[in-house]
VMD Tcl script that builds the backbone (N, CA, C; Angstrom):
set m [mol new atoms 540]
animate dup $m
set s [atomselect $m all]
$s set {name element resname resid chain x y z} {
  {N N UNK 1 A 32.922 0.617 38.600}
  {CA C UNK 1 A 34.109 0.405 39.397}
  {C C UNK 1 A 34.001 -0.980 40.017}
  {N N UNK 2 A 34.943 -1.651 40.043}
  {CA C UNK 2 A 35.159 -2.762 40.424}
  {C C UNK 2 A 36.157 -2.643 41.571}
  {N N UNK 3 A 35.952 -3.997 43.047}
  {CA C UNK 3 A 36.372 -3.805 43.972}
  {C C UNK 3 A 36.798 -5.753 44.216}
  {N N UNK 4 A 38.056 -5.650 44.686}
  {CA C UNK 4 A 38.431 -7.264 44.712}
  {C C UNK 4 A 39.405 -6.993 46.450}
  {N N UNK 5 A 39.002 -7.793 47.428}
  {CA C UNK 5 A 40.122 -7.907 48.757}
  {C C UNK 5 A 41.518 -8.420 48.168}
  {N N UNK 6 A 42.440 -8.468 48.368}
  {CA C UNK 6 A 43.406 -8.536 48.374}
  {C C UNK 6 A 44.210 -9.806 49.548}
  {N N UNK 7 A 44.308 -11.327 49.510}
  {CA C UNK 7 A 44.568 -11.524 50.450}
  {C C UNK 7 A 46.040 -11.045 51.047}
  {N N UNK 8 A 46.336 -11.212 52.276}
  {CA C UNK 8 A 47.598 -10.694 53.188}
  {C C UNK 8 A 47.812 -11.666 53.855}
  {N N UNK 9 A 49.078 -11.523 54.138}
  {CA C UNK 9 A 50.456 -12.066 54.750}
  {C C UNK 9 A 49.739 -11.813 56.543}
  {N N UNK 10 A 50.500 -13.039 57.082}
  {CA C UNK 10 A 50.343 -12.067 58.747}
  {C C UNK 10 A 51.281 -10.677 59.172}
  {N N UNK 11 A 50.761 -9.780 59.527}
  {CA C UNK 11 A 51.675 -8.755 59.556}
  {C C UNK 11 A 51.650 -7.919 58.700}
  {N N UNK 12 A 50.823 -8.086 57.673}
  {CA C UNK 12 A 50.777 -7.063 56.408}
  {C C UNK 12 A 49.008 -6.363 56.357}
  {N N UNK 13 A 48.680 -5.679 55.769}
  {CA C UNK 13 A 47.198 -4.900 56.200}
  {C C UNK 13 A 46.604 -5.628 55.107}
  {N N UNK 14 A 45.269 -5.461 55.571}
  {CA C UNK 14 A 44.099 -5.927 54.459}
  {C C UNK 14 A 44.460 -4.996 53.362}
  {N N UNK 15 A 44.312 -5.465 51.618}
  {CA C UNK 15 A 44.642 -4.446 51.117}
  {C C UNK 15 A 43.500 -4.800 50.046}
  {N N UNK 16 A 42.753 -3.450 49.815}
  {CA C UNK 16 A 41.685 -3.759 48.612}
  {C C UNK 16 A 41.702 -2.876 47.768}
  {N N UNK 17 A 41.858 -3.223 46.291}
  {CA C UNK 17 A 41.971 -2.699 44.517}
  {C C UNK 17 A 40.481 -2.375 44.182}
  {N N UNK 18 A 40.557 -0.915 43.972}
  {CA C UNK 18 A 39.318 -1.026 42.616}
  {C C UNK 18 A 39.806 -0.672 41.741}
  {N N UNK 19 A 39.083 -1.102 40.866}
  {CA C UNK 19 A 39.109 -0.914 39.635}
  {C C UNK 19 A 37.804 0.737 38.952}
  {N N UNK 20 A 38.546 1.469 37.953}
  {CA C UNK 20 A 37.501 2.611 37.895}
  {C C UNK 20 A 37.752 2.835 36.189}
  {N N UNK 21 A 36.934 2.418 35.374}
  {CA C UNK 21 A 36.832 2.586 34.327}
  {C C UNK 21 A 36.846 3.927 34.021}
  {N N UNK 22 A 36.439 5.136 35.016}
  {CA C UNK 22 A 36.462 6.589 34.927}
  {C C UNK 22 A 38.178 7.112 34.878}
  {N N UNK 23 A 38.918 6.400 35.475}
  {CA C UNK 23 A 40.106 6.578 35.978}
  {C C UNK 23 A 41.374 5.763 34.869}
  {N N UNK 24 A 42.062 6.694 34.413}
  {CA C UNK 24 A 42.549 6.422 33.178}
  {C C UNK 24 A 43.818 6.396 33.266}
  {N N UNK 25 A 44.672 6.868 34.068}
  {CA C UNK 25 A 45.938 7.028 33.931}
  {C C UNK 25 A 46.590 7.190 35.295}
  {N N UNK 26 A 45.986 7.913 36.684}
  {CA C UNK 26 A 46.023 8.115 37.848}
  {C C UNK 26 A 45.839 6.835 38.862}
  {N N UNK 27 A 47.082 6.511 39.854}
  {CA C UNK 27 A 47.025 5.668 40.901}
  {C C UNK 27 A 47.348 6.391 41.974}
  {N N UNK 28 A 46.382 5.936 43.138}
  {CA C UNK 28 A 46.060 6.429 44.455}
  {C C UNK 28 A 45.693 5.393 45.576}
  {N N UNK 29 A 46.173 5.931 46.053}
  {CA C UNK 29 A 45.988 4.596 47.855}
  {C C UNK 29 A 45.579 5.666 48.998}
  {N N UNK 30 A 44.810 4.813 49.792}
  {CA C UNK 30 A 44.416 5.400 51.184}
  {C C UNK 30 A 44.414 4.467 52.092}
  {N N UNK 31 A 45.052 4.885 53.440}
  {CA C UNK 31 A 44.130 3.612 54.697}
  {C C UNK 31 A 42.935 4.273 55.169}
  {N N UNK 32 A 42.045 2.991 54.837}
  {CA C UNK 32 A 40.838 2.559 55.498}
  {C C UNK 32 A 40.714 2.325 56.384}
  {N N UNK 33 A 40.560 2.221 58.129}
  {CA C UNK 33 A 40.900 1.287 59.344}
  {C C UNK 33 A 42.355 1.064 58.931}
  {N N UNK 34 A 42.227 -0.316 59.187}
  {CA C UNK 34 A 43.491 -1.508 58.752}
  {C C UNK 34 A 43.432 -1.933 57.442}
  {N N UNK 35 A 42.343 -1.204 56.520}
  {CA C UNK 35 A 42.716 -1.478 55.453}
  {C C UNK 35 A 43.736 -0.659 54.342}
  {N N UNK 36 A 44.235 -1.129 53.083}
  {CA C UNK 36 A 44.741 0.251 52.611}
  {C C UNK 36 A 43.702 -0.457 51.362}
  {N N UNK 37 A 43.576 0.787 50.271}
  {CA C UNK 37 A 42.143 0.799 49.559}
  {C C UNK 37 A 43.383 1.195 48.045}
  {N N UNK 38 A 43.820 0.763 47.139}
  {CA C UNK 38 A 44.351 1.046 46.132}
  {C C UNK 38 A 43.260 1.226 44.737}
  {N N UNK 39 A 43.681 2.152 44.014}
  {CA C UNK 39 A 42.591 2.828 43.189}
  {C C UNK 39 A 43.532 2.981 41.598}
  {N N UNK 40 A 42.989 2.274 41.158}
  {CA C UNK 40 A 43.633 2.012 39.516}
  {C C UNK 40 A 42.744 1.902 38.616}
  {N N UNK 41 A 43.198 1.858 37.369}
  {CA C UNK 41 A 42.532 2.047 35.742}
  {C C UNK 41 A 42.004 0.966 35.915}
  {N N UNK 42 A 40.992 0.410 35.359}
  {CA C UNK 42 A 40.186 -0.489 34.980}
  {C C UNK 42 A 40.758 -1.299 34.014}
  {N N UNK 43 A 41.554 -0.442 33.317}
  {CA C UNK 43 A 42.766 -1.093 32.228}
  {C C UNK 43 A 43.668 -1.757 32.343}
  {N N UNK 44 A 44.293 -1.566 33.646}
  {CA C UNK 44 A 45.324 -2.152 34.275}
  {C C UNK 44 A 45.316 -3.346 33.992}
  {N N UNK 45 A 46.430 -4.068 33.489}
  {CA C UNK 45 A 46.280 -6.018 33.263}
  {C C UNK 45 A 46.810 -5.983 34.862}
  {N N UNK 46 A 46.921 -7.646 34.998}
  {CA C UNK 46 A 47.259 -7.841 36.326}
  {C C UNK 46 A 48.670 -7.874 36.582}
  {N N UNK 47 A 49.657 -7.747 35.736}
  {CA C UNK 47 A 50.927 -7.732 36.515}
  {C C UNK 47 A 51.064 -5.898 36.945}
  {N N UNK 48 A 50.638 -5.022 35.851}
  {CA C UNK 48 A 50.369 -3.720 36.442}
  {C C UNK 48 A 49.792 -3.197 37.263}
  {N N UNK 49 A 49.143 -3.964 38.095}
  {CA C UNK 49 A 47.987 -4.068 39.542}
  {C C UNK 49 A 49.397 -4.699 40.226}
  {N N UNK 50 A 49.832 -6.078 39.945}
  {CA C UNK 50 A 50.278 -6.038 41.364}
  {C C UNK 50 A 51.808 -5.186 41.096}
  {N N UNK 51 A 52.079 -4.504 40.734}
  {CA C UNK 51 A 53.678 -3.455 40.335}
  {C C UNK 51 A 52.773 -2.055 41.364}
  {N N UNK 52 A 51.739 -1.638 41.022}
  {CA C UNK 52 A 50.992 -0.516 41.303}
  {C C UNK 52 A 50.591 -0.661 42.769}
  {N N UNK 53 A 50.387 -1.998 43.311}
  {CA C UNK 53 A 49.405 -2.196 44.768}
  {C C UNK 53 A 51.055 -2.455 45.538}
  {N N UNK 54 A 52.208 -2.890 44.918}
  {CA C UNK 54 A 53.371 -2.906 46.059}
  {C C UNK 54 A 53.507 -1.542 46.162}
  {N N UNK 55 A 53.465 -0.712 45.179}
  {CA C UNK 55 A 54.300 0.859 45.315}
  {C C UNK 55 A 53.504 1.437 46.375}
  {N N UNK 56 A 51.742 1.703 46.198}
  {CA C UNK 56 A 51.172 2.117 46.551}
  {C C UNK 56 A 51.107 1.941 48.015}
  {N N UNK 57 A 50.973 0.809 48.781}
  {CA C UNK 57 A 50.904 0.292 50.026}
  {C C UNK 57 A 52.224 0.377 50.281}
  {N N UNK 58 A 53.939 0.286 49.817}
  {CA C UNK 58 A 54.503 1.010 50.464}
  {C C UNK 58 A 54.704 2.307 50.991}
  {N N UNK 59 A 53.795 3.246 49.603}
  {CA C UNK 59 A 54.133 4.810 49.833}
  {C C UNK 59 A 53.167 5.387 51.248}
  {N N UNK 60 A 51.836 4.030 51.064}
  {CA C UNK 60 A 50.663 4.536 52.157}
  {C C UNK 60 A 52.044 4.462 53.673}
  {N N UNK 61 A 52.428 3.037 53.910}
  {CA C UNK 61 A 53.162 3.043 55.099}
  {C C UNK 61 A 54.222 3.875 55.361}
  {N N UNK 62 A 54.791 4.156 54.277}
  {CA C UNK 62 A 56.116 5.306 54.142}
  {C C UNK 62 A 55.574 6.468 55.161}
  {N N UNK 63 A 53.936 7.253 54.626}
  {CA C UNK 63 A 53.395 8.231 54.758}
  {C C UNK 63 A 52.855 8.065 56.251}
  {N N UNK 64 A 52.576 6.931 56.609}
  {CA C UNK 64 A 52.063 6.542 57.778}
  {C C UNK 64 A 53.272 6.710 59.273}
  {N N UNK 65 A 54.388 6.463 58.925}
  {CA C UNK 65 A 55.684 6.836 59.561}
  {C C UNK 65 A 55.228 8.302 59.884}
  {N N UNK 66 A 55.403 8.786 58.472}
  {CA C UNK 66 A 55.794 10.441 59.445}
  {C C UNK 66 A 54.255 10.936 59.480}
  {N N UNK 67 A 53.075 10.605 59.252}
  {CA C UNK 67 A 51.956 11.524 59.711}
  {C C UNK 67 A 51.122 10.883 60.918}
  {N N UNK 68 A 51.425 10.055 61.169}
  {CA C UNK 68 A 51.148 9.469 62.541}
  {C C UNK 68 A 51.157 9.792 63.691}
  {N N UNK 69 A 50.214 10.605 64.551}
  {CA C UNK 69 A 50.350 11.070 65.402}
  {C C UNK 69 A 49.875 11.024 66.403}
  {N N UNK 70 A 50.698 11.025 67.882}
  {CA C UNK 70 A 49.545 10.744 69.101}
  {C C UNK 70 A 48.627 11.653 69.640}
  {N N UNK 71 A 47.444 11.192 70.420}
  {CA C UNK 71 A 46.717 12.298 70.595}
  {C C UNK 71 A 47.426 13.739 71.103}
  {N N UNK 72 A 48.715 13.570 72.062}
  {CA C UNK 72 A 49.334 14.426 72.814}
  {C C UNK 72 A 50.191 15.264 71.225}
  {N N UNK 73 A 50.268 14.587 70.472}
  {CA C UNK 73 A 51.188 15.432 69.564}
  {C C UNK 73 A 50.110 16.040 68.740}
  {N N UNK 74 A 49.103 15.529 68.963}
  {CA C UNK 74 A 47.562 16.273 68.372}
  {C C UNK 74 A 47.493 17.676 69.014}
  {N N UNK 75 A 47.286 17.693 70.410}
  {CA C UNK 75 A 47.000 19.025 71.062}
  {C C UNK 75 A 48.130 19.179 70.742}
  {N N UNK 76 A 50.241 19.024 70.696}
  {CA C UNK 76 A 50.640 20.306 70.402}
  {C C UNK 76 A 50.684 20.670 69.437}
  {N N UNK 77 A 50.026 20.217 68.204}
  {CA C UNK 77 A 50.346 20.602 67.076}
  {C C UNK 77 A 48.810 22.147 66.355}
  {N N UNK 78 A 47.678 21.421 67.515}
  {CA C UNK 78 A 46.495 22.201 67.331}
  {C C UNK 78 A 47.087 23.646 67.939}
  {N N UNK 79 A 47.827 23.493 68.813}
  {CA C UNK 79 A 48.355 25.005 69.682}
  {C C UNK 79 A 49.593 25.522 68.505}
  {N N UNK 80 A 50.197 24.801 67.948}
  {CA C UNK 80 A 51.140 25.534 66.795}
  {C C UNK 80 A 50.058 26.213 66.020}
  {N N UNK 81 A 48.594 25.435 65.872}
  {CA C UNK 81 A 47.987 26.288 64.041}
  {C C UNK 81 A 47.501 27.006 64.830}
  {N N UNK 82 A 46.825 27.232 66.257}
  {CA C UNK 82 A 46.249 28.243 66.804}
  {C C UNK 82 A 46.725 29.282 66.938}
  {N N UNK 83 A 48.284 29.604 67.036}
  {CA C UNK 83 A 49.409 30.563 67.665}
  {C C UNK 83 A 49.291 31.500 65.760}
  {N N UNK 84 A 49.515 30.128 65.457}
  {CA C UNK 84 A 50.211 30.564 63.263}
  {C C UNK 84 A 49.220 31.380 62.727}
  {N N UNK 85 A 47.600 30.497 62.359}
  {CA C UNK 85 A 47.085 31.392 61.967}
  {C C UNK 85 A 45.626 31.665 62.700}
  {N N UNK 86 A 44.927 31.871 63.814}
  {CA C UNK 86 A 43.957 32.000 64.710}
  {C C UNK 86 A 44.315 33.067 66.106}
  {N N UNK 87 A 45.474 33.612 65.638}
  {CA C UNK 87 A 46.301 34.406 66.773}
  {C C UNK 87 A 46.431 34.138 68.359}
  {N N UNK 88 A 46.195 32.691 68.175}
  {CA C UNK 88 A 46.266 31.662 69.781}
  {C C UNK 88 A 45.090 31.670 70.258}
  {N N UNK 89 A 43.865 32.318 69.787}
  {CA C UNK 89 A 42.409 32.559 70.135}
  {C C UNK 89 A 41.851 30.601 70.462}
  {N N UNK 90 A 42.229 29.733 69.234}
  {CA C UNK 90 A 41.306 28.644 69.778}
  {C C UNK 90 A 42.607 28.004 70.972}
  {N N UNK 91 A 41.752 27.335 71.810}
  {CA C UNK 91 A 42.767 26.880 72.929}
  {C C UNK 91 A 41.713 25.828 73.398}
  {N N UNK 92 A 42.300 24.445 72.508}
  {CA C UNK 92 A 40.904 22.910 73.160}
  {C C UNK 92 A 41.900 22.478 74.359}
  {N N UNK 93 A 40.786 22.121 75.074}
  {CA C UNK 93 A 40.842 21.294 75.937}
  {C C UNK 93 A 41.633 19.584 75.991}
  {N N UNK 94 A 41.473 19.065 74.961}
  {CA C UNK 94 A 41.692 17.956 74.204}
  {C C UNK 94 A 41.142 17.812 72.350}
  {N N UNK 95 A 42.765 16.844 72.133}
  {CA C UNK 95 A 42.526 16.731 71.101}
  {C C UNK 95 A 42.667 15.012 71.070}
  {N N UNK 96 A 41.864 14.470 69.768}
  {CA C UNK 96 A 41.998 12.910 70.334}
  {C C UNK 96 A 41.980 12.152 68.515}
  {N N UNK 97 A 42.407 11.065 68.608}
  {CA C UNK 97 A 42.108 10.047 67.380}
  {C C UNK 97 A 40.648 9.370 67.591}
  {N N UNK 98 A 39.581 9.202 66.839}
  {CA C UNK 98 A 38.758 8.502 67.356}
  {C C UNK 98 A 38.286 7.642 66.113}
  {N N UNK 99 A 37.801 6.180 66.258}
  {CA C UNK 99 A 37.239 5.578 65.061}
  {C C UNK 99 A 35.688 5.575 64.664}
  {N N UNK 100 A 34.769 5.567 65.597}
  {CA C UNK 100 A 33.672 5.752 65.342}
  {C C UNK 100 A 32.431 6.818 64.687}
  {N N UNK 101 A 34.098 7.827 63.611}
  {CA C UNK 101 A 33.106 8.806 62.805}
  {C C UNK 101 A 33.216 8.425 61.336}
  {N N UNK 102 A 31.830 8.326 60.862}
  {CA C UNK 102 A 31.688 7.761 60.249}
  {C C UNK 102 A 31.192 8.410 58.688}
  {N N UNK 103 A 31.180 9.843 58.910}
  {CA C UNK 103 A 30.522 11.369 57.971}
  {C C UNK 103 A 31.692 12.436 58.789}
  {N N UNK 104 A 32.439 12.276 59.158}
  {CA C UNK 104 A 33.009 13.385 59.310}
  {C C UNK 104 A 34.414 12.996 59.282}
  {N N UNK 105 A 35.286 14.044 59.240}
  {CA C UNK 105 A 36.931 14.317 59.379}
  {C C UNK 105 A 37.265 14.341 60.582}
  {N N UNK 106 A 36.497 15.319 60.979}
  {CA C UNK 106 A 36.831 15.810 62.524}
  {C C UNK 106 A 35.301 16.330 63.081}
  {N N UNK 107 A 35.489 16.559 64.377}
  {CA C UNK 107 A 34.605 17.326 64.839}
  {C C UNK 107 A 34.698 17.964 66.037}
  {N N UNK 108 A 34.149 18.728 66.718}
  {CA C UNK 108 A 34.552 19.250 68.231}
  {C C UNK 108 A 33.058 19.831 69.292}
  {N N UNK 109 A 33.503 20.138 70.224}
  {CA C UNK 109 A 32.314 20.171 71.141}
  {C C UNK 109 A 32.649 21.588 71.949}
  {N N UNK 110 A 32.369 22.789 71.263}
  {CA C UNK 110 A 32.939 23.914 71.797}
  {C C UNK 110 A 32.719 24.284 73.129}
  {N N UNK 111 A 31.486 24.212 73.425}
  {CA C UNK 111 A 31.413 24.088 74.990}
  {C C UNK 111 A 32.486 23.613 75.843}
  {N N UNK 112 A 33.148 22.249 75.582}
  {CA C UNK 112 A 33.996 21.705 76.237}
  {C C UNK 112 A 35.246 22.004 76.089}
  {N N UNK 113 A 35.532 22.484 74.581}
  {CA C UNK 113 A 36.631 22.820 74.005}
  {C C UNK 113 A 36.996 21.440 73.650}
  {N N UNK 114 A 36.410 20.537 73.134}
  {CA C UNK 114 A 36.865 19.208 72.411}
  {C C UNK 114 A 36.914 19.145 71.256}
  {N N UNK 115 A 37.979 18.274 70.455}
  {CA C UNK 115 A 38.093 17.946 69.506}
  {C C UNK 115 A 38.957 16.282 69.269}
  {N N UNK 116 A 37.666 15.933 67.988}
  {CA C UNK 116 A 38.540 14.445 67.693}
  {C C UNK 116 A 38.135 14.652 66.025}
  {N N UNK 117 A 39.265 13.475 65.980}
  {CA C UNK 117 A 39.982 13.591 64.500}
  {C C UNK 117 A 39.284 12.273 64.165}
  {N N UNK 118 A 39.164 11.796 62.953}
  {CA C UNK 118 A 38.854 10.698 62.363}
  {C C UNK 118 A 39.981 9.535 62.074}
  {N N UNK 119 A 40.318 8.541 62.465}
  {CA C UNK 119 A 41.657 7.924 62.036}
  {C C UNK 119 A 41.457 7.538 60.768}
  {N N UNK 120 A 40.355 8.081 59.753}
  {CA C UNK 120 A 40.530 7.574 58.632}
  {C C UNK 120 A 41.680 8.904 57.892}
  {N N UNK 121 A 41.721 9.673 58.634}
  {CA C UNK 121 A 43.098 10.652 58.513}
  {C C UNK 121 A 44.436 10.405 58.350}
  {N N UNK 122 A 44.613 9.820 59.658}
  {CA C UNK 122 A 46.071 8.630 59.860}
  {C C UNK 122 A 46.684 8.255 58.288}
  {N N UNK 123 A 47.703 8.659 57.903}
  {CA C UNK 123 A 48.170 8.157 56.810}
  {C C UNK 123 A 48.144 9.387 55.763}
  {N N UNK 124 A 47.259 10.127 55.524}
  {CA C UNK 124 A 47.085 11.314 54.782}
  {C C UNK 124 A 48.328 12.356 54.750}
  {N N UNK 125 A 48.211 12.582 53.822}
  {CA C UNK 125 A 49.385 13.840 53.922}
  {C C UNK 125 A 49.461 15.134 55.205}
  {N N UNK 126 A 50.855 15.576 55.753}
  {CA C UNK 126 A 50.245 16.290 57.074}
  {C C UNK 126 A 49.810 17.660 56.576}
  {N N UNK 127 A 49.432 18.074 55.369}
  {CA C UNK 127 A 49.107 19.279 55.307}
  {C C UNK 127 A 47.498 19.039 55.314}
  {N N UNK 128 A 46.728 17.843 55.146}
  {CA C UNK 128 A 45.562 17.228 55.430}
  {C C UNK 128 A 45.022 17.336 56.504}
  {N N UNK 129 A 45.921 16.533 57.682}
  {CA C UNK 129 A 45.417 16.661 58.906}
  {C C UNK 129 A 45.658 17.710 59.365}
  {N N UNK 130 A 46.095 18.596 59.537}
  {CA C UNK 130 A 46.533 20.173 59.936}
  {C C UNK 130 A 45.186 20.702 59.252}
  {N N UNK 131 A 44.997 20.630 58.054}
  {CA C UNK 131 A 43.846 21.576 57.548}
  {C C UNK 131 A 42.347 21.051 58.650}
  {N N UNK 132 A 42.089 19.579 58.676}
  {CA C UNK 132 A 41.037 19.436 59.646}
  {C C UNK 132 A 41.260 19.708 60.928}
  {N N UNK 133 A 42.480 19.713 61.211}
  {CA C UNK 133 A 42.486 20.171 62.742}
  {C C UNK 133 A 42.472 21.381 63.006}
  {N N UNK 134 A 42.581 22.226 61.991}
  {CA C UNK 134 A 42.682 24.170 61.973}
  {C C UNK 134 A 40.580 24.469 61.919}
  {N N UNK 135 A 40.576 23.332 60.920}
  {CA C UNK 135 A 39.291 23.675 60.279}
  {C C UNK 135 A 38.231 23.432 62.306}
  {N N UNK 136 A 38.614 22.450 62.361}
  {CA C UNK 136 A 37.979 22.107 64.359}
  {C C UNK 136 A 38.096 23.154 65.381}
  {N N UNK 137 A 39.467 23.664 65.005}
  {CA C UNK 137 A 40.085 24.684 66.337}
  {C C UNK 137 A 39.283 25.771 65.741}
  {N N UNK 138 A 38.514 26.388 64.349}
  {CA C UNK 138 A 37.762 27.353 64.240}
  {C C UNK 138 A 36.367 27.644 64.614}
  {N N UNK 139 A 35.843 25.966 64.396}
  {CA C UNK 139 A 34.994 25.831 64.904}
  {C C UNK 139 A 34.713 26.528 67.039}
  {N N UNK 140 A 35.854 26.650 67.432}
  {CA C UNK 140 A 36.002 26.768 69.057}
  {C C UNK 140 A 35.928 28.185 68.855}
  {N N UNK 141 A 35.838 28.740 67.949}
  {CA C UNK 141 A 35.964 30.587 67.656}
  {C C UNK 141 A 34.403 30.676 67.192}
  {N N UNK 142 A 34.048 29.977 65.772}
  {CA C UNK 142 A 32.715 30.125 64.933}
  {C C UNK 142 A 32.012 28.969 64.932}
  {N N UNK 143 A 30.847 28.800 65.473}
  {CA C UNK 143 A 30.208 27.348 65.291}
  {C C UNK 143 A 30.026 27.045 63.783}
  {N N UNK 144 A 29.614 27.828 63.192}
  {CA C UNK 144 A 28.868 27.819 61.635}
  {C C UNK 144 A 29.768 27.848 60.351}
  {N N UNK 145 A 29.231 27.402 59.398}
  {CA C UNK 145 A 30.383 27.422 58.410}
  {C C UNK 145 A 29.762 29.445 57.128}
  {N N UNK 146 A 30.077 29.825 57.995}
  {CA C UNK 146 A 29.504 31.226 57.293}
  {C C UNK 146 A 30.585 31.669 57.089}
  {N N UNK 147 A 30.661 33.099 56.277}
  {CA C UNK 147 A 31.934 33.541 56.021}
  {C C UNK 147 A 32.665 34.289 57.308}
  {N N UNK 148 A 32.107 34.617 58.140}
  {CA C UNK 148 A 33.241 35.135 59.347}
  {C C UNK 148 A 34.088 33.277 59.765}
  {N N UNK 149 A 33.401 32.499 59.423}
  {CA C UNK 149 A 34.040 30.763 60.012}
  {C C UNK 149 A 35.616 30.736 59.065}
  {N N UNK 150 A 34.788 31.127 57.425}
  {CA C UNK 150 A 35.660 31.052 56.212}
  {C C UNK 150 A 37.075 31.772 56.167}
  {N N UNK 151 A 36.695 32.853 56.699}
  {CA C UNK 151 A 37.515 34.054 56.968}
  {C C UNK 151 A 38.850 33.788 58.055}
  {N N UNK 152 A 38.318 32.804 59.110}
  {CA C UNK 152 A 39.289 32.707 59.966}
  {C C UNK 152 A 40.396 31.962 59.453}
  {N N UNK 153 A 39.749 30.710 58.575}
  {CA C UNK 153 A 40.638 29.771 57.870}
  {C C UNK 153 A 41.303 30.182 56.178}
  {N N UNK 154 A 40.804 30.811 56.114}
  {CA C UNK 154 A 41.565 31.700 55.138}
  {C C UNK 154 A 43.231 32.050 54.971}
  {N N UNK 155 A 43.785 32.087 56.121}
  {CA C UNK 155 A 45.188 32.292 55.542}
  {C C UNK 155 A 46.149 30.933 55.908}
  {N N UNK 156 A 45.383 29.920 55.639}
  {CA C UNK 156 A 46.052 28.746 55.957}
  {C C UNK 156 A 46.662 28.671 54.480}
  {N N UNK 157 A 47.587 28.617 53.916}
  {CA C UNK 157 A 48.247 28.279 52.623}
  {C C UNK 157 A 47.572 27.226 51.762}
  {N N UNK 158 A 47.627 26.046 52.493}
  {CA C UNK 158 A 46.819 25.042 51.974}
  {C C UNK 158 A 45.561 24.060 52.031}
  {N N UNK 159 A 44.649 25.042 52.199}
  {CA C UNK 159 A 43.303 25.166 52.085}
  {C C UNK 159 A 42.192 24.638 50.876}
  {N N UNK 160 A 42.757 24.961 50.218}
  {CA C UNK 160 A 41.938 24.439 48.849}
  {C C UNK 160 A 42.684 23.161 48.252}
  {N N UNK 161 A 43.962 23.187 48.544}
  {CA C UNK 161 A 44.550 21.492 48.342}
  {C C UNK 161 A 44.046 20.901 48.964}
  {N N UNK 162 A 44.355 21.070 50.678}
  {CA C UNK 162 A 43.676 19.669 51.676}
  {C C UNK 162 A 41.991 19.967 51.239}
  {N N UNK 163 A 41.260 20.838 51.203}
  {CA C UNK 163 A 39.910 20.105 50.608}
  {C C UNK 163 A 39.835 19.248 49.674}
  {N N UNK 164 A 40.423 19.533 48.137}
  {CA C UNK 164 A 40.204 19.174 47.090}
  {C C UNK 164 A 40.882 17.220 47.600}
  {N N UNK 165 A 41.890 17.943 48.252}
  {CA C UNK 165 A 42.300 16.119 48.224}
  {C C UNK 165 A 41.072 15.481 49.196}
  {N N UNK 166 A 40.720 16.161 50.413}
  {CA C UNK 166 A 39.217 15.152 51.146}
  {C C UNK 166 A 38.369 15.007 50.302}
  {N N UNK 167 A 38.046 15.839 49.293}
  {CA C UNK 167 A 36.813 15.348 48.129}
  {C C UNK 167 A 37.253 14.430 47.144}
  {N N UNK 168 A 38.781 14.418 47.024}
  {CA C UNK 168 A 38.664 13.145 46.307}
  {C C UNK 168 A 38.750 11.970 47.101}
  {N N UNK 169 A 39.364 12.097 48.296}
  {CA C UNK 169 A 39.338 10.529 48.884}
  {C C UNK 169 A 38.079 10.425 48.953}
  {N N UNK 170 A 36.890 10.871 49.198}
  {CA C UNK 170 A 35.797 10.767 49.967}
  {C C UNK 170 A 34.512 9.994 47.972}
  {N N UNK 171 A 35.243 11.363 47.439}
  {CA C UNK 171 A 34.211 10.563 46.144}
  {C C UNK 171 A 34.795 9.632 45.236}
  {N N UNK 172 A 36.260 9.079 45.899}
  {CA C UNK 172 A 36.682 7.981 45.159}
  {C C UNK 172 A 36.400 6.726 45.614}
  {N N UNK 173 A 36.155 7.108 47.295}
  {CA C UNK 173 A 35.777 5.847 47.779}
  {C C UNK 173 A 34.545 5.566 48.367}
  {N N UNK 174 A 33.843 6.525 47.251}
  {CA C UNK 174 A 32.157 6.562 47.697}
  {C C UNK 174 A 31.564 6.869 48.955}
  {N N UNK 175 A 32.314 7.739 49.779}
  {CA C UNK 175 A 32.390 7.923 51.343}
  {C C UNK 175 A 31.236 9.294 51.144}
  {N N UNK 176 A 30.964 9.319 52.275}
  {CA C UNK 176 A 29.899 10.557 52.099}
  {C C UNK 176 A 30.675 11.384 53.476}
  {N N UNK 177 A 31.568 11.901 53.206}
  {CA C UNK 177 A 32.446 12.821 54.347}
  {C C UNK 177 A 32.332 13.997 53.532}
  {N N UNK 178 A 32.431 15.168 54.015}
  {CA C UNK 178 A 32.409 16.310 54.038}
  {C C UNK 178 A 33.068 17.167 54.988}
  {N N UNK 179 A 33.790 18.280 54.314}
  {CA C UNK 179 A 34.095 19.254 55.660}
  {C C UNK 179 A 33.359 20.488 55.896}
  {N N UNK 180 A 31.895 20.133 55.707}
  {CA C UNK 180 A 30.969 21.291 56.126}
  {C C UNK 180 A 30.262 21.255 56.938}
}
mol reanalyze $m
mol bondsrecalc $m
mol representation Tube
mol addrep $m
């Protein structure tokens, strides 16, 4: 896999292309920080890189509009999945954006009833961040990832999508995140 920066405009995000000889037909974007990270064929000539890196970095900002959220729309949205599927049992204290995680999605501090989100989230689809923020608020019920933990998160609908999509952002961009 090959990786090239992208220079930018003022006002426009760092934007960086790899290239993945594994990756044959599939284009994908994520934000990084302030970066957005575009992921293409190795095949790609260069006018199909830059046709692929405008779409992509618009669809990231498109997505960034509506999944963008403040910490305050964090806690009410953790009290919607708590009510939906946890029967209102988790109830944090705070919920927050934070940048300095660096192996995780999310995490929380049950004692306190805390929870923070990773802003490498920010931008992700919202059935993504909902799944890590359900997956945190269970943690405030089960510390452990055992099957009574499994069980709670179980009737979330989209459960095995928002994983499958964190394992691919995470092993496309060589990230060592996990939601275990």
């Amino acid at each position: 896999m090959t990786s090239a920066p992208s220079p930018t405009l003022p006002g426009m995000p760092e934007i960086e292309v790899r290239r993945s000889a594994r990756r044959r037909r599939t284009v994908s974007a994520y934000r990084d920080g302030s970066r957005v990270v575009v992921l293409i064929p190795a095949r790609f000539t260069a006018a199909q890189e830059r046709e692929w890196v405008a779409k992509m970095v618009a669809k990231v900002a498109a997505n960034q509009g509506r999944t963008r959220r403040s910490d305050a729309d964090l806690l009410k949205r953790a009290g919607e999945l708590s009510r939906a599927y946890l029967e209102g049992r988790a109830r944090p204290t705070s919920v927050r954006w934070v940048t300095n995680q660096r192996t995780r999605w999310g995490s929380c501090t049950p004692s306190e009833g805390t929870i923070r989100l990773s802003t490498r989230l920010q931008g992700m689809p919202g059935y993504v961040v909902d799944y890590v923020l359900l997956h945190e608020l269970a943690h405030l019920l089960e510390s452990g990832h055992g099957p009574a933990f499994w069980d709670l998160l179980s009737a979330y609908p989209q459960l095995e999508r928002a994983r499958g999509y964190l394992e691919g952002v995470a092993a496309t961009a060589g990230l060592d995140l996990s939601d275990e």
